[in-house]
N, C-alpha and C positions, 0 to 999 in steps of 0.2 A: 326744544330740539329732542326729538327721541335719542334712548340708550343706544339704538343701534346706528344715529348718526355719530353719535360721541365717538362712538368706539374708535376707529382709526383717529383721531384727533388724541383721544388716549396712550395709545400704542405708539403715534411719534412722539408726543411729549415723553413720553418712557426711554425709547428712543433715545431723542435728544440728553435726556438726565444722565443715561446708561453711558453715554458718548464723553460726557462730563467729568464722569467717575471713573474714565478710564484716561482721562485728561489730566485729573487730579492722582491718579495713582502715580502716573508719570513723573509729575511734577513733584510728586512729594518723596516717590524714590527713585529715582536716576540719579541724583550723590553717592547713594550707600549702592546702586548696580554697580557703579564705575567707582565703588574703592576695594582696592586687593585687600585689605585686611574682612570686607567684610564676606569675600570669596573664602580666604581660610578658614572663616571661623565656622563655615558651611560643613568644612572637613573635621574642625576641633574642637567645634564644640558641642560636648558632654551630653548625650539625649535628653538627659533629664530636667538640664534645666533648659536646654532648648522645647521642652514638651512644658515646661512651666512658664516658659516666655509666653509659650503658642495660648494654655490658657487662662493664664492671666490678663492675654490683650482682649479674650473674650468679654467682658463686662464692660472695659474699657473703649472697646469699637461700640457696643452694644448702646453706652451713655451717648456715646460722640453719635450716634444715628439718631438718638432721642434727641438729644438738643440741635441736629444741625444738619439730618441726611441727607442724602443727598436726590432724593424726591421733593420736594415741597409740597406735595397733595397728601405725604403719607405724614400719619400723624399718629403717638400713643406708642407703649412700649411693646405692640406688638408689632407692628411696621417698621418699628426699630430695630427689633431681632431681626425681619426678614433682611431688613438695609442691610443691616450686619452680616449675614450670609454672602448677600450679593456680593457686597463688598470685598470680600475673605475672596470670593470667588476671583473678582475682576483684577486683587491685588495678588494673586497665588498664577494667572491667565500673561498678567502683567511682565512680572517677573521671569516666568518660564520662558515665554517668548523672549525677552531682551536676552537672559543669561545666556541660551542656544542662540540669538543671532551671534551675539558676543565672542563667540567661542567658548566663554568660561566654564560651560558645563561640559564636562568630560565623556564622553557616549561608551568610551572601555574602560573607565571607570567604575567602583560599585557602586550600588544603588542609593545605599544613603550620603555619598556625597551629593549629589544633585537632588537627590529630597530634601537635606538639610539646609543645601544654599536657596533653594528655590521655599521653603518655609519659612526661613528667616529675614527674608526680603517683601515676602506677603504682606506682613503686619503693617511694614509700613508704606506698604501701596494700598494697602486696605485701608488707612487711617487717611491716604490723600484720598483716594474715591469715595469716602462720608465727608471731606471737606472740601468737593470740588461745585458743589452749589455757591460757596462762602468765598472762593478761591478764584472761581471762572464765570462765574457772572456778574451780573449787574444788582440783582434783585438780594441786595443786602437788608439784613434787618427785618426777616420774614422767617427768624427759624424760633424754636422754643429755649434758645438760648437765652431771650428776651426776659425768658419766665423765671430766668433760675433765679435761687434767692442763697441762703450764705453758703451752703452746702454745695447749692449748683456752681457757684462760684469758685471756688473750693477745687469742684470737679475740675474745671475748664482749665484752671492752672496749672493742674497736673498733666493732660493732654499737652497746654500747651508747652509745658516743659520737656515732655519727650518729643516732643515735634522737634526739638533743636538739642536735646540731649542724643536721640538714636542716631543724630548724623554725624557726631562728634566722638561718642564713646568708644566703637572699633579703632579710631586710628589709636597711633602711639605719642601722638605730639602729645596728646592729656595726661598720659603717665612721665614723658618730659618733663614738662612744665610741674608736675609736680614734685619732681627727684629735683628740680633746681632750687624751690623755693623753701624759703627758712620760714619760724612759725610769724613770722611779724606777716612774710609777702602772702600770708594763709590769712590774715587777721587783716593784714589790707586790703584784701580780694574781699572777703567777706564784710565789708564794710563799707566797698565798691558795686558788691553786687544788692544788700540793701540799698541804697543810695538810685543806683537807677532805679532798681523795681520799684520803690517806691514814686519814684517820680513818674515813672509810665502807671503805674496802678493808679496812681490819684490823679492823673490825667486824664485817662482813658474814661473814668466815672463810673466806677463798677457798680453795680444794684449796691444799694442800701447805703452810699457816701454822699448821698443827697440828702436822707434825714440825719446822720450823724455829722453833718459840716465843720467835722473838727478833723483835720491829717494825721494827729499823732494818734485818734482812736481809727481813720482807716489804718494808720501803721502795725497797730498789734493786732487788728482785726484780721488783714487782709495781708500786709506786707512781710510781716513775722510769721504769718499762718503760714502765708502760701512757700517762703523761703526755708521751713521745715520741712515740708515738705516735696520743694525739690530736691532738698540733699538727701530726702528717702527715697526719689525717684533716682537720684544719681546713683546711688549706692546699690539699688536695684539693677538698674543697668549696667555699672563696673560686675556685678556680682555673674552677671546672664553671658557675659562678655570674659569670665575670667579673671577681670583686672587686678580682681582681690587676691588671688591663689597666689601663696608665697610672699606675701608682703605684710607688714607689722604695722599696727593699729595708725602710729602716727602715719604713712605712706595712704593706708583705706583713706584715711580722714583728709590729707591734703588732697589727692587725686578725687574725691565727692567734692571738694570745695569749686578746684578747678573746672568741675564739669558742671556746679552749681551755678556756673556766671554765665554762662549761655542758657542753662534750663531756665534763673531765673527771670532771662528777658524774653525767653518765649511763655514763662508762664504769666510774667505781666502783661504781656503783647496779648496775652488770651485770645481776649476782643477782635483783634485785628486777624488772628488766624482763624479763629474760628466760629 
């Protein structure tokens, strides 16, 4: 078939993919549109580390495009950058349009309210639009996720821990639940949340637990890895969010643990999200 019968056949599969990503944008943030905590924190929080959330999710969108974009034709880390833009775009398109149907963007307002709210909501319509191949189709198990090896691994459980950490950390129930707990319900939670992860992680059959067939070497490999660092993605996110300002080392440390028991199921769930 000629190039130039291809072409439209191209252009709706693009199309189609485009449609997807804007499907997955949806999907992945319409939690955080419809919670007022995370409408305030559009007004309070601090440019700098809102300019630090924005580019630090840059590498992080950039990997999730490489292992999972949301084209299937496009492949290498440059198609991933471009993914990445698109993305940014579809999830910044996403956002602005729901907040204004919503009412919640204010129009006599100043200006950086509704840039702040509508920035801080991209990121993670931008992370469902690279994962709306993985999310809204059928054709699983075609991305170069496939490829990763301890590192790429590694990668994917960080994603998938702010997939379930960004929906959690704006509200207040997390800083609750950790003003309630004494250091033992700190020490059972973290011993609840090894306990699943590992169970979903060695289940699941990450790269490399087929030639080491021993659980207690995926456990420090993969279940100890990865559970460190959720609670530096938690800590991350309480920090981008405020949670931290004003509160005393033991309060940081239970409120990361609290939000470490949802990161770490979406970081062993990896697989399954993404």
């Amino acid at each position: 078939m000629s190039p130039a019968a291809l072409q439209p056949r191209r252009e709706t599969a693009y199309a189609r993919d485009l449609g997807r990503a804007f499907g997955g944008a949806l999907l992945f943030s319409l939690p955080l549109l419809m919670t007022m905590e995370m409408w305030w924190f559009g007004f309070t929080l601090h440019p700098a580390r809102l300019a630090v959330f924005l580019v630090a999710a840059v590498p992080l969108l950039v990997g999730l495009a490489f292992f999972a974009g949301f084209s299937h034709r496009h492949h290498g880390l440059v198609h991933a950058v471009l993914d990445t833009f698109v993305a940014l775009a579809v999830g910044y398109l996403t956002a602005a349009v729901l907040l204004t149907v919503m009412a919640i963007i204010e129009a006599d307002g100043p200006l950086r309210h509704p840039v702040g709210q509508i920035a801080l909501q991209a990121v993670a319509g931008a992370m469902g639009a690279l994962l709306a191949r993985r999310q809204l189709s059928a054709g699983r198990g075609d991305g170069d996720e496939d490829e990763a090896r301890y590192l790429g691994e590694l990668f994917l459980m960080v994603a998938g821990a702010l997939f379930l950490v960004l929906n959690l950390a704006p509200t207040e129930e997390m800083i609750l639940i950790a003003y309630r707990m004494t250091p033992w319900h700190a020490l059972a939670l973290i011993a609840v949340s090894l306990a699943v992860m590992h169970a979903i992680v060695y289940r699941a059959g990450f790269a490399g637990q087929e030639e080491q067939g021993h659980p207690v070497t995926a456990f420090f490999h993969y279940t100890l890895a990865g559970y460190g660092l959720v609670l530096l993605v938690s800590l991350y996110v309480l920090w981008v969010f405020g949670r931290t300002d004003g509160h005393g080392l033991t309060e940081i440390v239970d409120a990361a643990v609290v939000l470490a028991f949802p990161g770490s199921v979406g970081a062993a769930a990896a697989r399954l999200l993404v």
